[in-house]
N, C-alpha and C positions, 0 to 999 in steps of 0.2 A: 504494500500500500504506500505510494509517493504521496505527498502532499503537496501541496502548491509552492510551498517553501523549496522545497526540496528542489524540484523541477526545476523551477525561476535561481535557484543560487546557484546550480550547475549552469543553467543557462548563461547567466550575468556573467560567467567568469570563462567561457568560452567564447562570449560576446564581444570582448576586451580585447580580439584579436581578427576583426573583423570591420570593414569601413562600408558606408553607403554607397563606394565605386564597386565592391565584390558582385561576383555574380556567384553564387554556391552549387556544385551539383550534388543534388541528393540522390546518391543511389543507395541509399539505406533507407527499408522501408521506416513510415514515420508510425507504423505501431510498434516499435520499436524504440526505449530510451533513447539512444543515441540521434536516431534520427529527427526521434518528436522533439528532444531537449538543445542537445550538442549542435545539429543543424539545424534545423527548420526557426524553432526559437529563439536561440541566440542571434540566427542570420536576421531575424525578424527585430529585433532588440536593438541591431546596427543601422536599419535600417539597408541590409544590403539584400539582394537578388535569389532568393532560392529556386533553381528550376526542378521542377519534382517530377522523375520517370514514373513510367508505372511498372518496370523490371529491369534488372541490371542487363546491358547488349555492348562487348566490348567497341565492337564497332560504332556504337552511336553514339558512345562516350569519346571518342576518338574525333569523331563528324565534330562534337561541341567543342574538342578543344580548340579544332584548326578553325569554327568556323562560328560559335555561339558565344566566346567572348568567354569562357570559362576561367576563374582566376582562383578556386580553391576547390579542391577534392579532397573529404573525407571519407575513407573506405576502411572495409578489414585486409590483410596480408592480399586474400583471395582475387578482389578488387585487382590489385596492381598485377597479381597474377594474370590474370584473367589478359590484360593490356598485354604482354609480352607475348601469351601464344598468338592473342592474336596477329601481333606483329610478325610474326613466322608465318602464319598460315595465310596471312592477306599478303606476304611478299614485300612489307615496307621497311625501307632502309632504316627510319628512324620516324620515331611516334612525334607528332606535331608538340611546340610547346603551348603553341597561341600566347595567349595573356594570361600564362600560369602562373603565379607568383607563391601557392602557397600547397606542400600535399601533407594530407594528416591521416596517418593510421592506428588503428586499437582493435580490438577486440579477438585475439590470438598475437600469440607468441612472433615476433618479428626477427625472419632469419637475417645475419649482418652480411653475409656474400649477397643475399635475394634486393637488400636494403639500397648495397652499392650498385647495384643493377640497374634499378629505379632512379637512382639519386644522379647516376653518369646520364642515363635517357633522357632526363628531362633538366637536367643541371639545375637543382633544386632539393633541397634536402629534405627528406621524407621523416615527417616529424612525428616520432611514437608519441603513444599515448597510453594511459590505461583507466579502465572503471567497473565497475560493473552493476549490473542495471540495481542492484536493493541499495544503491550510494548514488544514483540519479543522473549520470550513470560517474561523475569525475569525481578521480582522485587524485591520479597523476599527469603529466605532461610534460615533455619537452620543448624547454621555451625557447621564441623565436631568436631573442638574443642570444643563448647559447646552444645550437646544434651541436648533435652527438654521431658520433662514428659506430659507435658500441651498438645494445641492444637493450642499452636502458629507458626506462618509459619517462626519464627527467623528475623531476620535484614535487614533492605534494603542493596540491591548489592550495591558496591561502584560507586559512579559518578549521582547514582540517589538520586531526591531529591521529597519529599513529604509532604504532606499536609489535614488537615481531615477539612469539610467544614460542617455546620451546614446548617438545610434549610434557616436560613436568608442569605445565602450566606457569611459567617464571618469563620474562625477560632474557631473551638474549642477547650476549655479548656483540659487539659492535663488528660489522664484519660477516658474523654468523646464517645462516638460517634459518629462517623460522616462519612460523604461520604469521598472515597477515590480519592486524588488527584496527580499523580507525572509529572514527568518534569526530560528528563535525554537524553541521546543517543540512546534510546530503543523503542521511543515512535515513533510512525508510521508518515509519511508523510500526512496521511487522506486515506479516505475511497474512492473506486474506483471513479470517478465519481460522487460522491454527495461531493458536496461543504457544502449544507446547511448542510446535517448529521457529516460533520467535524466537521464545525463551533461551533455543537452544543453540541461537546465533547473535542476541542481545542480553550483555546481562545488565547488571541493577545500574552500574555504570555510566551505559548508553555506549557501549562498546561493542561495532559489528564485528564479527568474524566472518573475514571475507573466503575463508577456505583457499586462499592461494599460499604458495609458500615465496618469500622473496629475503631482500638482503638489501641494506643501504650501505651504499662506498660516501660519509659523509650526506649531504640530503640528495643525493642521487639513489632514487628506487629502481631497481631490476629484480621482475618476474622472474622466478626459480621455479614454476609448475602449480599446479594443481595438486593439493593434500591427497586428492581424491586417485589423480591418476600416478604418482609419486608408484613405481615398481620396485619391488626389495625383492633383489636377484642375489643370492649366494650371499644375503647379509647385508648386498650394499647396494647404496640408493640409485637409482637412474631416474634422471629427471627425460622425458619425454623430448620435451622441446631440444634436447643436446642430443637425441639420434636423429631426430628432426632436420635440424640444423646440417650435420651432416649429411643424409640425404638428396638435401635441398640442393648442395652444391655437384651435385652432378648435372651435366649438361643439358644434359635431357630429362631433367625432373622437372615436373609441373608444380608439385607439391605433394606432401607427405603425411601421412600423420601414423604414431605410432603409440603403440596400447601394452598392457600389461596382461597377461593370461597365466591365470592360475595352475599348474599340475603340480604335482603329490609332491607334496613340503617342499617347494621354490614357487616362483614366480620367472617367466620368461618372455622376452621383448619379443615381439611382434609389429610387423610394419606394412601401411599397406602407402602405398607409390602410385601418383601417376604420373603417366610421362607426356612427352609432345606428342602426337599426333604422327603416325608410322613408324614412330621408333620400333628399333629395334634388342633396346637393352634389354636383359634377362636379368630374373631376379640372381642367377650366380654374379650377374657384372655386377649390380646392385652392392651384391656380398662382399663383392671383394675392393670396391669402390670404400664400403664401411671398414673394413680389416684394414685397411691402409689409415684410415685415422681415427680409431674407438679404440679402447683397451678392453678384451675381450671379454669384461661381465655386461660393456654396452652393450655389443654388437647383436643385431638382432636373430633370433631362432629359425625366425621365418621371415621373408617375404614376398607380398600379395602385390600385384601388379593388377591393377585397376582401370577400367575407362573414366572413371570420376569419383571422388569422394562425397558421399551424403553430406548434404549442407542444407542446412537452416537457411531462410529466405536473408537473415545478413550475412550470410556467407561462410559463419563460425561453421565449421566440420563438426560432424553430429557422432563424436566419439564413440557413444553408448552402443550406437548400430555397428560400429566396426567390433566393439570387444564382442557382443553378441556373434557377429560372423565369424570372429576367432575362435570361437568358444565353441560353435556350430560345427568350424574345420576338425578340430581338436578331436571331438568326436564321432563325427565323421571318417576317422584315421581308426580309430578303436574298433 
């Protein structure tokens, strides 16, 4: 449950970066925080231009840049993904810049090879971000006056305040990781109707537990994974987004996502890959693509080579269905 508070404060401070010359394109549906708060909103607060698709089409996002006056895109990873095959499949030298002056992404883990990619294409630095929708949706951001190279999501928004919790329930040491905790004007009222499901993500405090694990280098915040999707392979941890990441850098990788699957007392990484369009890679190149730079409790057990990964209409990959198809292969094999 947001409140108007809530909405309007994320709003106001994504606003802040935004002029009545902008033109915005939304390709983020606006039932959706990000899209109803972060753009539509905010862009509306500046008084600048929101043009609003009714589905994401990389080509027609392309048509706007060279030819609708587009001066800021906020999307998920996918989003920019999506821009490069098309640039292979349509045969264009280099993606138009038009009157781009600003790109902003969130809502998944942001690869730094994928990152320079984007940033060399359109000579423009591709600025993370992070939130998520029960905090309306900001938390974090990379500000325009200081770009980052890395895969940190930049500084917590001003009035929010945070906190990394270790499993004994303590404070960890600076550095460290831990589960992510904040507390600010942005954090939701609780969940429809369940009290207990509140309860057990707010306490007396006013302290959300956002379920991600992360780690501050000074007030610079960087995503370290999901509690949830966090894999304990042979004792020790693998964060998802780091077989991710590697994957990603293969040439022919679209994008990746990779999951954790249970058998008899371990846990084992599983990956499922898409790639460009006629490739030819095999999940053995795939393998041996990872054994060149993972140390072998990352490297994955399996990998699923796909025509598309399940995604939610923002884009975010719908993990639950892939561990479900893992689980399915698994036994399947039995």
């Amino acid at each position: 449950m947001l409140t108007h508070r809530n909405v309007l404060f994320s709003a106001r401070v994504a606003s802040t970066q935004r002029s009545p010359t902008d033109k915005v394109y939304c390709v983020l549906p606006i039932s959706h925080i990000v899209g109803f708060s972060v753009i539509l909103i905010a862009s509306l607060m500046a008084g600048a231009t929101v043009q609003l698709v009714p589905c994401f089409d990389p080509a027609a996002l392309v048509a706007a840049i060279a030819n609708g006056g587009i001066t800021l895109i906020f999307g998920v990873p996918a989003t920019y993904q999506r821009l490069l095959e098309h640039k292979v499949i349509a045969g264009i030298d280099n993606l138009p810049r038009g009157k781009l002056r600003r790109l902003a992404v969130a809502g998944a883990p942001l690869d730094v090879t994928f990152k320079s990619k984007i940033e060399a294409e359109f000579e423009l630095p591709l600025r993370n971000a992070y939130g998520i929708t029960e905090c309306a949706p900001g938390i974090a951001a990379v500000q325009a006056e200081a770009p980052r190279s890395d895969d940190a999501v930049g500084s917590l928004i001003t009035g929010i305040d945070a906190r990394l919790v270790g499993p004994d329930g303590r404070t960890v040491e600076p550095g460290e990781v831990g589960e992510l905790h904040v507390r600010g004007p942005n954090v939701m009222r609780g969940y429809y109707r369940d009290p207990e499901r509140t309860a057990a993500v707010i306490d007396a405090d006013g302290w959300f537990n956002t379920g991600d694990l992360a780690r501050f280098d000074g007030d610079i915040l960087y995503i370290v994974g999901r509690t949830k999707e966090l894999i304990i392979r042979s004792g020790f941890n693998v964060y998802p987004a780091e077989v991710e990441a590697v994957l990603n850098e293969h040439l022919e990788v679209v994008q990746s996502a990779v999951i954790g699957r249970s058998v008899p007392g371990n846990e084992e990484v599983v990956a499922y890959v898409q790639l460009l369009p006629g490739s030819a890679v095999s999940p053995a190149d795939l393998m041996a693509h990872a054994a060149r730079l993972l140390t072998p409790y990352k490297r994955p057990s399996e990998i699923v080579i796909v025509d598309a990964l399940p995604a939610a209409s923002t884009g975010k990959i719908l993990k639950h269905r892939l561990a479900d198809a893992a689980r399915d292969r698994a036994i399947a094999r039995v």
